[in-house]
LUMLOFI-660194 format. One record per atom (N, C-alpha, C, O): residue number from 1; atom name; x, y, z. Coordinates in steps of 0.1 Angstrom, whole numbers, plus 5000, padded with zeros to 4 digits. Layout:
<atoms>
{NUM,"CA",{X,Y,Z}} ...
</atoms>
This chain:
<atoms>
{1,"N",{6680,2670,3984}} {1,"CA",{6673,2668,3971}} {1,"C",{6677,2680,3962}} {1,"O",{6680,2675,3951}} {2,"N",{6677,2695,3963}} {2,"CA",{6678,2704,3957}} {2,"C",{6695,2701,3954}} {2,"O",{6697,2702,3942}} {3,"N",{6705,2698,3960}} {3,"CA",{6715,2692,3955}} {3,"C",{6717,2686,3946}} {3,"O",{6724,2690,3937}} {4,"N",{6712,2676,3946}} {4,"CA",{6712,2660,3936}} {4,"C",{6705,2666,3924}} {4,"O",{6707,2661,3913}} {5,"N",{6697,2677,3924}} {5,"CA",{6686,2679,3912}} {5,"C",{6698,2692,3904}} {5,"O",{6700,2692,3892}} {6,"N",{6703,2702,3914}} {6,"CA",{6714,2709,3905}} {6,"C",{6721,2699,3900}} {6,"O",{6718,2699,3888}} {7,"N",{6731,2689,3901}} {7,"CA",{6741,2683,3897}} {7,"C",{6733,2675,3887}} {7,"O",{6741,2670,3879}} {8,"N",{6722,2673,3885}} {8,"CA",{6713,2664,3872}} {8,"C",{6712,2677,3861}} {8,"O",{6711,2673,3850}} {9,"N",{6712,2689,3864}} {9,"CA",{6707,2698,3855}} {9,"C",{6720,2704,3850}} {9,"O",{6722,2709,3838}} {10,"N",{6730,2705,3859}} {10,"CA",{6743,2712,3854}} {10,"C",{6749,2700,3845}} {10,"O",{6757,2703,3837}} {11,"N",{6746,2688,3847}} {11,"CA",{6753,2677,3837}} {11,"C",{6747,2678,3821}} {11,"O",{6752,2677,3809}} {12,"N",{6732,2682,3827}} {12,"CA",{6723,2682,3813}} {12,"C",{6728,2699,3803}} {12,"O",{6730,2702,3791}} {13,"N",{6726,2704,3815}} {13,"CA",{6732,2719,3807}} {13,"C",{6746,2720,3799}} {13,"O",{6747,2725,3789}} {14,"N",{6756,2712,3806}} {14,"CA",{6771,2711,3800}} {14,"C",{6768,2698,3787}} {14,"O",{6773,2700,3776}} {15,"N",{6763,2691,3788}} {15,"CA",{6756,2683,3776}} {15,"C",{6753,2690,3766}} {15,"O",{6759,2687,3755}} {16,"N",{6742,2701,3769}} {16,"CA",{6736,2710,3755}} {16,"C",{6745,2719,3751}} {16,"O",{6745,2720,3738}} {17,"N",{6755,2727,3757}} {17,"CA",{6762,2734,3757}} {17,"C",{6774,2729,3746}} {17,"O",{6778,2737,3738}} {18,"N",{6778,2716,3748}} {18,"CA",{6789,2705,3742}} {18,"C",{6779,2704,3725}} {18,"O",{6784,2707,3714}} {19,"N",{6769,2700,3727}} {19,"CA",{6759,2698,3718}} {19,"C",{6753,2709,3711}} {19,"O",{6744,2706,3703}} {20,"N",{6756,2722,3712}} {20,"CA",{6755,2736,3705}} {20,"C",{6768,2741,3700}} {20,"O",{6768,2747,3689}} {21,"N",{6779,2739,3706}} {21,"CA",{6796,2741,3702}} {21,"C",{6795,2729,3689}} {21,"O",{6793,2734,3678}} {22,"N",{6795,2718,3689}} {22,"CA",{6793,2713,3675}} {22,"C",{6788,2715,3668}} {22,"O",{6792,2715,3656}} {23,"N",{6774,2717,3672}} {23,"CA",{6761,2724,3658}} {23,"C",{6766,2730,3651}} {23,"O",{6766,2728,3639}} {24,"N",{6775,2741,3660}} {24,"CA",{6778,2756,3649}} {24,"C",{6789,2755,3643}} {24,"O",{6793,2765,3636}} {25,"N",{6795,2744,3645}} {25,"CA",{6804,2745,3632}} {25,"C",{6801,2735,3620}} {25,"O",{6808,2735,3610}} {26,"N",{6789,2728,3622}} {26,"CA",{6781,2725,3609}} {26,"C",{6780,2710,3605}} {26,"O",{6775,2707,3594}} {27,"N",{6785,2700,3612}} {27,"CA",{6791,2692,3607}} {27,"C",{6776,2679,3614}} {27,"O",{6771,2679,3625}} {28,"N",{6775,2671,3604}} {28,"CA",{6764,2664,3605}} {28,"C",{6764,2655,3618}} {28,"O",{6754,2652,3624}} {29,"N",{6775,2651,3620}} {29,"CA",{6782,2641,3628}} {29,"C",{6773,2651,3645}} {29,"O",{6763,2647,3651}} {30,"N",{6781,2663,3646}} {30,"CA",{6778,2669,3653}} {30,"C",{6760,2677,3656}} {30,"O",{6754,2679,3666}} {31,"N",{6757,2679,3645}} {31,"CA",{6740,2677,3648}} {31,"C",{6738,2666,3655}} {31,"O",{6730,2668,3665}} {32,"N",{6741,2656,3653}} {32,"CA",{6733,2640,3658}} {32,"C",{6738,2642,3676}} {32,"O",{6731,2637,3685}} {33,"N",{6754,2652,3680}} {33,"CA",{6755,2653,3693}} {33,"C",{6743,2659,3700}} {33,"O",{6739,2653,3710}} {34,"N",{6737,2673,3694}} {34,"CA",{6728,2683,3694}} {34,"C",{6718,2676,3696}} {34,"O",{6712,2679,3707}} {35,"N",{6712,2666,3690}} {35,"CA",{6704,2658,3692}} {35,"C",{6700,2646,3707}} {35,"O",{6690,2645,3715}} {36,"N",{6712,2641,3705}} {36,"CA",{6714,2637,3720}} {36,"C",{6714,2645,3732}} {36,"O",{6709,2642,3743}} {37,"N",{6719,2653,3729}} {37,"CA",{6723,2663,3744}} {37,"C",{6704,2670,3742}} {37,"O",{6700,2670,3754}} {38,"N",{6695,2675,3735}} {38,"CA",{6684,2679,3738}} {38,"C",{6680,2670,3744}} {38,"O",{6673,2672,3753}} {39,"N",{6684,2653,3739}} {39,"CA",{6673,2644,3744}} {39,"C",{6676,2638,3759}} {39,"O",{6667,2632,3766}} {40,"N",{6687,2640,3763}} {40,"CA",{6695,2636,3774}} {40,"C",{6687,2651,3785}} {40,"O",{6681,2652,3796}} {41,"N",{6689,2658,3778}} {41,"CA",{6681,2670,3787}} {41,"C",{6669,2669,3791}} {41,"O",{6668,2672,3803}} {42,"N",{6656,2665,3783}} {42,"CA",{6645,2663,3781}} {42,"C",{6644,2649,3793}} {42,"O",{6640,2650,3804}} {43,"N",{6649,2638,3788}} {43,"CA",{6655,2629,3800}} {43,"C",{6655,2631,3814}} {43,"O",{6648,2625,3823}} {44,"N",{6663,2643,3816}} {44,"CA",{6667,2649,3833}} {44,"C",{6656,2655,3836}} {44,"O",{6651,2656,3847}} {45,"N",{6654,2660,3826}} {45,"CA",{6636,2670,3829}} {45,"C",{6627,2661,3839}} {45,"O",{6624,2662,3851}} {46,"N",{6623,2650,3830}} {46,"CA",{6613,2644,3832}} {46,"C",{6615,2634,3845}} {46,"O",{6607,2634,3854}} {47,"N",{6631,2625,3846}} {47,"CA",{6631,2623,3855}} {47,"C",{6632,2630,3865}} {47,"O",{6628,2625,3875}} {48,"N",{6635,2641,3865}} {48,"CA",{6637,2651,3878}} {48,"C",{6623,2651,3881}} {48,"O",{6622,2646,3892}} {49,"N",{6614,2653,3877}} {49,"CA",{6603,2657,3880}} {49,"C",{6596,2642,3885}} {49,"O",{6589,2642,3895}} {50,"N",{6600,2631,3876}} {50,"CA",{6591,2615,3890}} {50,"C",{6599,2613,3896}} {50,"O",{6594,2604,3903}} {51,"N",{6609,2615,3900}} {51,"CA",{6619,2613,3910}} {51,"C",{6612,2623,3927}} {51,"O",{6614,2618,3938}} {52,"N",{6602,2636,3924}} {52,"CA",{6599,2642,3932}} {52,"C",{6588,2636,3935}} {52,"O",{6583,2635,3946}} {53,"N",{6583,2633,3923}} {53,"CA",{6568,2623,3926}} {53,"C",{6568,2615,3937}} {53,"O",{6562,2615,3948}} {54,"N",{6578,2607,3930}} {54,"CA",{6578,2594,3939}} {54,"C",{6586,2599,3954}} {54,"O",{6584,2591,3964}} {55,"N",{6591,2608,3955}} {55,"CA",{6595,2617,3969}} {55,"C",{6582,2617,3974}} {55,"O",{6577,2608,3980}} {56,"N",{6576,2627,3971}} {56,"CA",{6563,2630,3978}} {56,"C",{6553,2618,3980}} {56,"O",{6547,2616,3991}} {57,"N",{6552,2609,3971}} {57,"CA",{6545,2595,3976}} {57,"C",{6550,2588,3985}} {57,"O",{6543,2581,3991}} {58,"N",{6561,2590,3987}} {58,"CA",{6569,2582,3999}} {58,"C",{6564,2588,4014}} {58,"O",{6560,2580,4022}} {59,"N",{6563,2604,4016}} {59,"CA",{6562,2612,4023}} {59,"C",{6544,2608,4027}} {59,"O",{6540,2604,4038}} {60,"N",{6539,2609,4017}} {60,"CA",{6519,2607,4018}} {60,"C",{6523,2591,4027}} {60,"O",{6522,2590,4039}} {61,"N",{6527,2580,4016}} {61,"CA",{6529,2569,4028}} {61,"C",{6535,2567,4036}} {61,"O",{6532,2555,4041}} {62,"N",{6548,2577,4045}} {62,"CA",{6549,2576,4057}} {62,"C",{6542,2582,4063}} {62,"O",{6543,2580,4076}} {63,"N",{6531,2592,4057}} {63,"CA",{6522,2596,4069}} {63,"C",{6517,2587,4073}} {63,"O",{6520,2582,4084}} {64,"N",{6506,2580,4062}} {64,"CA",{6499,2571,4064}} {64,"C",{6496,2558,4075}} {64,"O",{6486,2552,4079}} {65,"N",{6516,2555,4075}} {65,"CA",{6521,2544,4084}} {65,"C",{6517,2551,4096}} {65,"O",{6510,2544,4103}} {66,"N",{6520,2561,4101}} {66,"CA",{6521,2568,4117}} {66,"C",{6510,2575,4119}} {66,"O",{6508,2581,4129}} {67,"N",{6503,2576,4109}} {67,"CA",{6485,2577,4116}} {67,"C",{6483,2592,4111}} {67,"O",{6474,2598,4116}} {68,"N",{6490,2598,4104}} {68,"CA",{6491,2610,4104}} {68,"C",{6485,2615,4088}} {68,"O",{6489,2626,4084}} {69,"N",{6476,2606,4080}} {69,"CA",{6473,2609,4070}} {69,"C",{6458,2618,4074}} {69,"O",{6451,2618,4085}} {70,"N",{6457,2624,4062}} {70,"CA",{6443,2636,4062}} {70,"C",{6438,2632,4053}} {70,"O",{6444,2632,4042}} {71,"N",{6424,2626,4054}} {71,"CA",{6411,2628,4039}} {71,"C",{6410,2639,4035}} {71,"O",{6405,2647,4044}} {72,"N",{6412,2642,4029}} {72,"CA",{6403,2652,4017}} {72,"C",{6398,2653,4005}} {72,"O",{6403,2659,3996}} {73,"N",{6389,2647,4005}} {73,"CA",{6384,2647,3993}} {73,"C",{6379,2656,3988}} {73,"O",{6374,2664,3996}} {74,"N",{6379,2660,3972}} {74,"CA",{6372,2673,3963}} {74,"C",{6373,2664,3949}} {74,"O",{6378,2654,3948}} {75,"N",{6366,2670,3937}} {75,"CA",{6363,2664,3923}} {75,"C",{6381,2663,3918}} {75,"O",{6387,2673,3918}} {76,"N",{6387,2652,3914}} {76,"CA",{6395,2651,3908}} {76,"C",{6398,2644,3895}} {76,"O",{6396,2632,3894}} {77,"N",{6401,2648,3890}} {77,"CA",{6400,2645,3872}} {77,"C",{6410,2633,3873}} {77,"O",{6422,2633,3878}} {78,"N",{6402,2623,3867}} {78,"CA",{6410,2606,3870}} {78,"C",{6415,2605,3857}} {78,"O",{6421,2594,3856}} {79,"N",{6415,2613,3845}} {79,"CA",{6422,2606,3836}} {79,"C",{6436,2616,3841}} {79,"O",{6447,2610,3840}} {80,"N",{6436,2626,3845}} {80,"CA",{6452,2630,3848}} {80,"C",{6457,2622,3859}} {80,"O",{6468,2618,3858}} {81,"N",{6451,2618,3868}} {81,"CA",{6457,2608,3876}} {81,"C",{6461,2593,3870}} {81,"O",{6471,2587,3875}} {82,"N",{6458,2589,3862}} {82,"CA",{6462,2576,3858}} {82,"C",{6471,2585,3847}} {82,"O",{6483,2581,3848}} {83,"N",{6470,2594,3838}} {83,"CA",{6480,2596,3830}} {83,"C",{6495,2595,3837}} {83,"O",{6505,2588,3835}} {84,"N",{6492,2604,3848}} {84,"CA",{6503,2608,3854}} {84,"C",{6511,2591,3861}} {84,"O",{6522,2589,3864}} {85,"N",{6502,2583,3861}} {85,"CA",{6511,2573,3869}} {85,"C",{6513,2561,3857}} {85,"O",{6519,2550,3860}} {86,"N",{6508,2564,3846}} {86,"CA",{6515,2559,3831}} {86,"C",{6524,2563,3827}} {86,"O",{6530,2556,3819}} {87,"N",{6528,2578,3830}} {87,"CA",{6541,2584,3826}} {87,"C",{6551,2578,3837}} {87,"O",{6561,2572,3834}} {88,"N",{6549,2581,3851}} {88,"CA",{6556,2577,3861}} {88,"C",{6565,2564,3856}} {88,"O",{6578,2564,3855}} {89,"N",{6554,2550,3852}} {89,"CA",{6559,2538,3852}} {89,"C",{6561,2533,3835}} {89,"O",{6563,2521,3831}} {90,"N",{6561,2545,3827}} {90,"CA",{6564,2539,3812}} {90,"C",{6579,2531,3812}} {90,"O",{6581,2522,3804}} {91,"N",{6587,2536,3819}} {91,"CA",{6598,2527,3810}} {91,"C",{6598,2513,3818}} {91,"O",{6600,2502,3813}} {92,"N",{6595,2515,3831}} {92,"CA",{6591,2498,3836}} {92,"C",{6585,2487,3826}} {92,"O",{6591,2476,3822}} {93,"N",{6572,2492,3821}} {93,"CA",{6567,2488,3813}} {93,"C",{6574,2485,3796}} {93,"O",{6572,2475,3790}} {94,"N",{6581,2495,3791}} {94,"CA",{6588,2495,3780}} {94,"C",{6605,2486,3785}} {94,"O",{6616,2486,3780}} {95,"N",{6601,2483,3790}} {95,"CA",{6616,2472,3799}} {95,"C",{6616,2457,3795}} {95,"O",{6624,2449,3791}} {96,"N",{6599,2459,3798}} {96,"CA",{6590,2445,3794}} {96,"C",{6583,2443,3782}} {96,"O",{6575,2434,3780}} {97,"N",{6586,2451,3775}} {97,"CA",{6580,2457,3757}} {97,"C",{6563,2450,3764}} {97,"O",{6555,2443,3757}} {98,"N",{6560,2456,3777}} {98,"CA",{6542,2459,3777}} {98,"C",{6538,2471,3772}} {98,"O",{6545,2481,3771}} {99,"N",{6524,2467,3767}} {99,"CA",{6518,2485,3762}} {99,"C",{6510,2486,3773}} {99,"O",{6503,2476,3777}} {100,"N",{6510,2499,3778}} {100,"CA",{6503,2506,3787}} {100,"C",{6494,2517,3782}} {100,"O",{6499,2527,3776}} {101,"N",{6480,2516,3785}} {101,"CA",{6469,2520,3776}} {101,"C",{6462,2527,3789}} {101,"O",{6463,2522,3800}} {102,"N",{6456,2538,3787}} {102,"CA",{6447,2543,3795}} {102,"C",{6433,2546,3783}} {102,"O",{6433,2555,3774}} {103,"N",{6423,2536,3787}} {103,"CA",{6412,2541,3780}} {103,"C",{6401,2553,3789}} {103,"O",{6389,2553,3786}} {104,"N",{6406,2561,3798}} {104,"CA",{6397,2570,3803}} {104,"C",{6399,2576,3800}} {104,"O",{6410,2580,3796}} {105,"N",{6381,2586,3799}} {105,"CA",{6378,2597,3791}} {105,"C",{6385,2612,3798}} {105,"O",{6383,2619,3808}} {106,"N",{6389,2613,3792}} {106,"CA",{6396,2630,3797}} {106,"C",{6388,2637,3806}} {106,"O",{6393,2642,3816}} {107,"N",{6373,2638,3803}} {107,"CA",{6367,2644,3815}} {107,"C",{6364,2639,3820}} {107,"O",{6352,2641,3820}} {108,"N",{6367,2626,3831}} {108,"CA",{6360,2617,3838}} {108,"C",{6365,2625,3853}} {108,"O",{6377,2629,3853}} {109,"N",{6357,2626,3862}} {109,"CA",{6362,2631,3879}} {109,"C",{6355,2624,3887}} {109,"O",{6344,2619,3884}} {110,"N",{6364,2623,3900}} {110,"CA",{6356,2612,3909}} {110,"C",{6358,2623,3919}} {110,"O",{6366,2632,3917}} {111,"N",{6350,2622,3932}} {111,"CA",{6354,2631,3944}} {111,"C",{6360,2616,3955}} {111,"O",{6356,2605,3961}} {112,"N",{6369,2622,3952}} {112,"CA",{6382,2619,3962}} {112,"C",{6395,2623,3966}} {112,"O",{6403,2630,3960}} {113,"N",{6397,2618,3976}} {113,"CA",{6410,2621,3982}} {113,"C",{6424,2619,3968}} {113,"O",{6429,2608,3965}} {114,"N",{6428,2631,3963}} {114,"CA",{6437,2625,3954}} {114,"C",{6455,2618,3953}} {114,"O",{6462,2612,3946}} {115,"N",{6455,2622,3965}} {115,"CA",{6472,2619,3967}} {115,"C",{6466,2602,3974}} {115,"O",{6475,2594,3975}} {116,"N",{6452,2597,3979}} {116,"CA",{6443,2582,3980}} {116,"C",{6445,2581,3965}} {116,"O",{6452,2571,3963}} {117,"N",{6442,2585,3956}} {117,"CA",{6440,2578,3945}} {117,"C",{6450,2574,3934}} {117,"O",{6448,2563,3927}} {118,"N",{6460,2582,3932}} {118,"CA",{6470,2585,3931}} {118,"C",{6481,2571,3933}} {118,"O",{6486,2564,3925}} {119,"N",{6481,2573,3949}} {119,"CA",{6483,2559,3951}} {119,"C",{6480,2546,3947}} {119,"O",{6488,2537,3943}} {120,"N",{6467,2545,3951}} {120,"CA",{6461,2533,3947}} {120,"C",{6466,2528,3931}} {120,"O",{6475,2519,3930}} {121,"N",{6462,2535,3920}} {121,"CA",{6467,2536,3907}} {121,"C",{6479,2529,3901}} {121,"O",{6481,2521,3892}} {122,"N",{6488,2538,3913}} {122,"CA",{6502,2536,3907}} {122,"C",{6505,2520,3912}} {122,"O",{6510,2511,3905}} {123,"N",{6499,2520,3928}} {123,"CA",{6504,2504,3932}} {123,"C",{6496,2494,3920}} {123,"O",{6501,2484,3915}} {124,"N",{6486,2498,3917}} {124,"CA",{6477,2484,3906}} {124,"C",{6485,2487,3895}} {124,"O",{6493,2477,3893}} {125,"N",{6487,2499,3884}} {125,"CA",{6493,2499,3878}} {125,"C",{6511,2488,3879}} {125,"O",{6516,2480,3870}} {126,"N",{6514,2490,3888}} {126,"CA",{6529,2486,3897}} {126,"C",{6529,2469,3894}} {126,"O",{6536,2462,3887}} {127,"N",{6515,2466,3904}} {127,"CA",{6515,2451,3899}} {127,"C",{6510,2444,3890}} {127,"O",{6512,2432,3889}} {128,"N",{6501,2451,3879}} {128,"CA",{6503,2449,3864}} {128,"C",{6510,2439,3859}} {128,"O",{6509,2428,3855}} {129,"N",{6522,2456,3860}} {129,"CA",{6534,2455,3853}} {129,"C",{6543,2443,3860}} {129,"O",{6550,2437,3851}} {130,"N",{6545,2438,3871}} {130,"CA",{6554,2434,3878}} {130,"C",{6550,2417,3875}} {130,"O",{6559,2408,3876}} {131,"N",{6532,2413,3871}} {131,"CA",{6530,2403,3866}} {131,"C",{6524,2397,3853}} {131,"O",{6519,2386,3850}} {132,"N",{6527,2409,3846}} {132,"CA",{6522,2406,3829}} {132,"C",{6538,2405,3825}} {132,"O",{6547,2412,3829}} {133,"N",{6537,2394,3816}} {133,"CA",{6545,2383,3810}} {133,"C",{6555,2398,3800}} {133,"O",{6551,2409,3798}} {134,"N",{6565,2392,3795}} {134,"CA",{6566,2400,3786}} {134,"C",{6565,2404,3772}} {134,"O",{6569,2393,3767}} {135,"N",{6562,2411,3763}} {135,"CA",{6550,2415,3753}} {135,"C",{6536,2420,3756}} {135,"O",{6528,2424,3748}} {136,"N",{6534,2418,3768}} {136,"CA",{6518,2420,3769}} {136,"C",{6513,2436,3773}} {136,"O",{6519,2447,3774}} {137,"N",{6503,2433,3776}} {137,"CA",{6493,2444,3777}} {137,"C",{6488,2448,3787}} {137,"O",{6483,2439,3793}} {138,"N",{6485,2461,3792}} {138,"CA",{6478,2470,3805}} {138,"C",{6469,2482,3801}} {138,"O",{6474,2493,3797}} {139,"N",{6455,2480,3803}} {139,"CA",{6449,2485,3799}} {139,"C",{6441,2493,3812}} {139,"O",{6430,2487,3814}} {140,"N",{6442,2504,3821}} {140,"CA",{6429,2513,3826}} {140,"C",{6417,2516,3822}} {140,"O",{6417,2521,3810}} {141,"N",{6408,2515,3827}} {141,"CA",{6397,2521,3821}} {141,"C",{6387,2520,3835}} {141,"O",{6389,2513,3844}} {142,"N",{6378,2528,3835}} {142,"CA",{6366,2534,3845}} {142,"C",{6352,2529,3839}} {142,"O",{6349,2529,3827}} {143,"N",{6345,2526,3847}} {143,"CA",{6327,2526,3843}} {143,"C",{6325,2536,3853}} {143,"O",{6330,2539,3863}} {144,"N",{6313,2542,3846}} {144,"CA",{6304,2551,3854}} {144,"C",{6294,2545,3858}} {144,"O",{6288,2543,3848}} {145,"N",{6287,2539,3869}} {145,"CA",{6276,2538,3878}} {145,"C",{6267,2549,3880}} {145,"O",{6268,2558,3872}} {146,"N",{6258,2551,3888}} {146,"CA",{6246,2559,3890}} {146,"C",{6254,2567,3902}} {146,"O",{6254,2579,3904}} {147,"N",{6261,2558,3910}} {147,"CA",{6268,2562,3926}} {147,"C",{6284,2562,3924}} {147,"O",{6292,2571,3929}} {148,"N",{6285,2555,3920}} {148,"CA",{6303,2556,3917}} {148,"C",{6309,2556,3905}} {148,"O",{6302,2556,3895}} {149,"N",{6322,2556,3905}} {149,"CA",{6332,2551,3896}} {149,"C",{6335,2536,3894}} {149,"O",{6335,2534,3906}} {150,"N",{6337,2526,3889}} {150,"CA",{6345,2515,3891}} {150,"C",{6357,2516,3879}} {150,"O",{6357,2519,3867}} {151,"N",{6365,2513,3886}} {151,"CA",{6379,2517,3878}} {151,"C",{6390,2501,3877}} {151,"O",{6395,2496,3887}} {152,"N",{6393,2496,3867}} {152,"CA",{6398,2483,3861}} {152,"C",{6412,2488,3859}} {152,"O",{6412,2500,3856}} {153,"N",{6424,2481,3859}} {153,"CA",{6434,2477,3857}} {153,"C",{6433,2462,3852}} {153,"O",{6435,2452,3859}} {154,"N",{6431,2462,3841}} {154,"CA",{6432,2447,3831}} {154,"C",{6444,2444,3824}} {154,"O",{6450,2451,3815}} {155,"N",{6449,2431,3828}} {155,"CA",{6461,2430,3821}} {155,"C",{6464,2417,3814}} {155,"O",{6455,2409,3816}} {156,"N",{6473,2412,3806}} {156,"CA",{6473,2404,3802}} {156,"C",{6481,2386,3807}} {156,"O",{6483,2375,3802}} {157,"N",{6484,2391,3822}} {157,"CA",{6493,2383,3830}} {157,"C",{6483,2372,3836}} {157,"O",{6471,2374,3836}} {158,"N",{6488,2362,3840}} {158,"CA",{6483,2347,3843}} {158,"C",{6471,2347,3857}} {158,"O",{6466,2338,3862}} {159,"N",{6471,2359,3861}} {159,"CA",{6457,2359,3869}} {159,"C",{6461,2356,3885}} {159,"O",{6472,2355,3891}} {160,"N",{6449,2356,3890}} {160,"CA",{6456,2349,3898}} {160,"C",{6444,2336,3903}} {160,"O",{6434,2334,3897}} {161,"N",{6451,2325,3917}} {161,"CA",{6441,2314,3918}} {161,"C",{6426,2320,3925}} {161,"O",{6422,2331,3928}} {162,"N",{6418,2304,3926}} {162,"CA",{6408,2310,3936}} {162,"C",{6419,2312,3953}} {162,"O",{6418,2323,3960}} {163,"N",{6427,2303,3956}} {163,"CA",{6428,2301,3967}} {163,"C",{6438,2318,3972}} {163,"O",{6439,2322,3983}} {164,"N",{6443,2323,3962}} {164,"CA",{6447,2337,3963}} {164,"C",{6442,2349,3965}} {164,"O",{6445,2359,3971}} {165,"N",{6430,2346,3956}} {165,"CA",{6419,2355,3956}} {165,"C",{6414,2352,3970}} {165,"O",{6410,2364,3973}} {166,"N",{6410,2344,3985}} {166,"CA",{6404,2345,3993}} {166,"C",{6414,2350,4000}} {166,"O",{6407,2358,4007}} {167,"N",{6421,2352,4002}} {167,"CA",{6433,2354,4008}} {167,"C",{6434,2376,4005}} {167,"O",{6436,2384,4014}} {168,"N",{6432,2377,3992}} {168,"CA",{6437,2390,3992}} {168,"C",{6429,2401,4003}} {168,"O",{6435,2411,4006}} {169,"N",{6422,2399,4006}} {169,"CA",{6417,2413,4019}} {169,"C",{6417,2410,4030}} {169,"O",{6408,2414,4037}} {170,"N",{6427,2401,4033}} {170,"CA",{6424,2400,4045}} {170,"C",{6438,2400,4055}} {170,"O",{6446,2392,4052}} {171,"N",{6441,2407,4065}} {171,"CA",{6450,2410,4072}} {171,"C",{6458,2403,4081}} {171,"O",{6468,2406,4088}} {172,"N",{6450,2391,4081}} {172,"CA",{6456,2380,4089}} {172,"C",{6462,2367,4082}} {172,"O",{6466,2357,4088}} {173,"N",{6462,2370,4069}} {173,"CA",{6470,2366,4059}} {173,"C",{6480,2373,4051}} {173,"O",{6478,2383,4045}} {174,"N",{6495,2365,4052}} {174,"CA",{6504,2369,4044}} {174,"C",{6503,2365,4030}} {174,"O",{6502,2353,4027}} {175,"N",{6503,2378,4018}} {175,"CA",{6502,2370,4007}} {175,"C",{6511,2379,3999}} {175,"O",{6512,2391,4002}} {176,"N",{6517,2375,3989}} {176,"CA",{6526,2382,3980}} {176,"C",{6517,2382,3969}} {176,"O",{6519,2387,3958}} 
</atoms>
């Protein structure tokens, strides 16, 4: 991985570098390179950085498969958790011209396990996107209860049946 992540950053660096040699000699054409090459940079940033994400989520869910996951729960601030898995999946969503909306409050925290929540999130977020039509809409948002959180992924896709709905929790059913 540290391999693959130098050869993303030495591409982006020789980019800026190509994109700074034109700046300085002034020429408008050549700003617009300067331009690209910051944003091609900014690009590698960002994916470098969910590309690890999604590493380490992989890693949490192979624990999980082989029995080797740990609870821990402590207060974790749930609007950074869904931010973070709105950033993860924006261009999916921007693929499908969906808008992806998090209506939670900045200081909202739940005690829980976060690399559990984290999860959960991104998979709902995930099938959202994977069944809202295109143009449409994905909205998060949380209620506060007396005892819990309840936490919504609403979207604008065709739902699903009743006969799917009995089917969803249960393990002795295959359902896509």
């Amino acid at each position: 991985m540290q391999l693959a992540r130098s050869r993303v950053f030495n591409a982006c660096i020789i980019d800026v570098i190509k994109g700074t040699d034109y700046f300085s000699r002034g020429s408008s054409a050549r700003s617009e390179v300067l331009i690209k090459s910051w944003n091609k940079l900014a690009a590698c940033s960002t994916n470098t950085s969910e590309m690890e994400t999604l590493l380490e989520n992989l890693l949490y869910w192979a624990r999980a498969q082989t029995g080797r996951l740990e609870h821990n729960p402590e207060d974790t601030n749930l609007s950074e958790i869904v931010n973070q898995n709105i950033s993860l999946l924006k261009m999916n969503a921007e693929n499908k011209k969906i808008e992806l909306l998090s209506e939670i409050n900045e200081n909202t925290t739940v005690f829980a396990d976060s690399n559990m929540i984290i999860t959960i999130i991104r998979n709902l977020i995930s099938n959202a996107i994977k069944f809202t039509p295109e143009g449409g809409k994905i909205i998060v948002s949380a209620k506060t209860s007396v005892d819990f959180l309840e936490i919504a992924v609403a979207d604008t896709g065709i739902g699903m049946s009743e006969d799917d709905l009995t089917k969803l929790f249960r393990i002795d059913v295959h359902h896509t």
